[in-house]
Steps between C-alpha positions, in 0.01 A plus 500: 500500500557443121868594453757717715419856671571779263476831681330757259762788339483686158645339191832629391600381114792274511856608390663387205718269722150324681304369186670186527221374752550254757171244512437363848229302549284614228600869605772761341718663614750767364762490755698192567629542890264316757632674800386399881468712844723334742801678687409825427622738807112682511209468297531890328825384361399183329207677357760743318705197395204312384431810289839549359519129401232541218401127595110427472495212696629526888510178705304500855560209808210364602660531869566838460198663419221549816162294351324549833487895566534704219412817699896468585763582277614297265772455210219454294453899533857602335459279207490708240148510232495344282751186564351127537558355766654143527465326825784276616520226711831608669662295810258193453742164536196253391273477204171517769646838652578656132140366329312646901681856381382497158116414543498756823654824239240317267235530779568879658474635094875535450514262167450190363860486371818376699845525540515174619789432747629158728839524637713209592710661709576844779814519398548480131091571415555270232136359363380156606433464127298165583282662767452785211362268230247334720424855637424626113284211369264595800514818441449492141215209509327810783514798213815644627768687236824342629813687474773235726830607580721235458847365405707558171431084439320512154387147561309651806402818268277255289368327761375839622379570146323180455311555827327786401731796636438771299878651469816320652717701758873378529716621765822719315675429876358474827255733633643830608828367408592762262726277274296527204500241262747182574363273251413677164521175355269287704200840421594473154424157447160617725401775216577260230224284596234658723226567348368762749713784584781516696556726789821533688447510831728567798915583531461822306760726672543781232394631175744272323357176630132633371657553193670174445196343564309698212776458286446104523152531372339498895137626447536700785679572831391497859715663795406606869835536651668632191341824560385525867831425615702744269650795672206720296211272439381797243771501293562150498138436382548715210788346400390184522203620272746605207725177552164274394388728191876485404539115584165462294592716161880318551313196478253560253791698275713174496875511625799453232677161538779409711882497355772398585694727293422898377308603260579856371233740559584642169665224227713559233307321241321640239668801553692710173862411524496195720543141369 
C-alpha cells in the first residue's frame, strides 16, 4: 500500500479558520488535532467524539485492531469516513517489537505510515529514545513515514530529524498524565530548529493545554486520553477542536510583548489638551 487508508466521504470546503494546512508526509491536512481511539467506554461513543473533534487523522494500535478475522467486529468499523488512519506501535518496550508492529499494519493494508512508539518504562511510559532512533532508521531505510513519539530533548528531536522521521512528536507530559505542557521551554527550542513539523503529543488534559501548545507555534496536537477520559468525550472533542484553530490564529496573529509595567489601553499623547 502506497500511503495511509483514507476511507472515501464527500468533500466539504474548508472554513476560514482550516486554510492554514497542515502537510504530513507529502499530504494536507486542514485540521491540526491527530486524535487516537484508546479508552473510549464503547465504540458508538468514540465514533461521535472522533466526529466532533474535526481531526482528519485518527491514530490506530497495531494490537488493537483484529488482522486475522475481519468477519468480527472491529474498531476499524466506527472510524469515521473519511479520516486516515495512523497505525501505532503502542506497548512495544524494544525497537524489534515496535519495527514487527509497523511492517504487520504495513502488511494487513492499514498504512505505510507510523506512529512509531518504544517505551522505556510501565510506569512512567517514558520513550527509550535510543531504542526509537535505531527503530526509525530501519524503518525509514524500509519506505516507512515515521512519526516517533519521543521526549521534549531537542538534541534527541534532531537526531529523529536527521534519521529520516518525517515529523517529530515530543511528549507535553507523560502519557495520559493530563498535566499539559511542563516544559514550554525545552518545545520551544524544538520548533526553533526542526525542520519537519512538530506535533505535541501526550499530557493534554484540557482545552487549555491544546491551546498552549498552538500558541507556541506546535504544528499540531495529538491527545487520546484528553478526550476519552473527559466526563463527555463529545463535548470535550469539540472543544479541543476550537482550542487548536484558536492556538493556531493566536500563533499565527503574533502575541504583544511582555511588561513589566502598564501600558494604557488608551494614552494621553497626541491627544488636544494634553502635554
Amino acid at each position: 500500500m502506497n500511503g495511509p487508508e483514507t476511507l472515501e466521504a464527500p468533500t466539504a470546503a474548508p472554513s476560514a479558520g482550516q486554510m492554514d494546512e497542515l502537510v504530513l508526509g507529502g499530504r494536507s491536512f486542514r485540521s491540526r488535532l491527530i486524535v487516537g481511539t484508546g479508552k473510549y467506554a464503547t465504540f458508538p461513543l468514540m465514533k461521535r467524539a472522533l466526529e466532533e473533534s474535526g481531526a482528519e487523522i485518527v491514530t490506530v494500535a497495531v494490537r488493537r485492531v483484529n488482522l486475522t478475522d475481519r468477519s468480527k467486529e472491529s474498531l476499524l468499523d466506527f472510524i469515521p469516513k473519511g479520516m486516515t488512519l495512523l497505525p501505532n506501535t503502542a506497548g512495544c518496550y524494544n525497537a524489534d517489537d515496535a519495527i514487527r508492529a509497523a511492517r504487520l499494519g504495513r502488511e494487513v493494508g492499514l498504512s505505510n505510515w507510523v506512529k512509531l512508539e518504544v517505551l522505556g518504562d510501565e510506569q512512567t511510559l517514558w520513550p527509550d529514545n535510543e531504542a526509537l532512533l535505531s527503530a526509525t532508521r530501519t524503518l525509514v531505510q524500509e519506505g516507512f513515514v515515521v512519526f516517533p513519539y519521543t521526549s521534549d530533548d531537542p538534541i534527541v528531536c534532531r537526531r529523529l530529524e536527521e534519521a529520516g522521521a518525517a515529523a517529530v512528536m515530543p511528549l507535553g507530559a507523560p502519557i495520559g498524565s493530563g498535566l499539559g505542557i511542563q516544559n514550554p521551554n525545552s518545545i520551544s527550542i524544538i520548533l526553533e530548529r526542526a525542520k519537519v513539523p512538530v506535533i505535541v503529543d501526550a499530557g493534554v488534559g484540557t482545552a487549555s493545554d491544546a491551546c498552549v501548545a498552538m500558541e507556541l507555534g506546535a504544528a499540531g496536537v495529538l491527545m487520546n486520553t484528553g478526550i476519552a477520559g473527559a466526563t463527555d468525550p463529545v463535548r470535550m472533542a469539540r472543544a479541543m477542536r476550537d482550542a487548536v484553530r484558536s492556538g493556531r490564529d493566536a500563533h499565527l496573529a503574533g502575541r504583544i510583548p511582555r511588561k513589566r509595567y502598564a501600558t494604557a489601553s488608551s494614552p494621553v499623547q497626541g491627544v488636544i489638551g494634553s502635554s
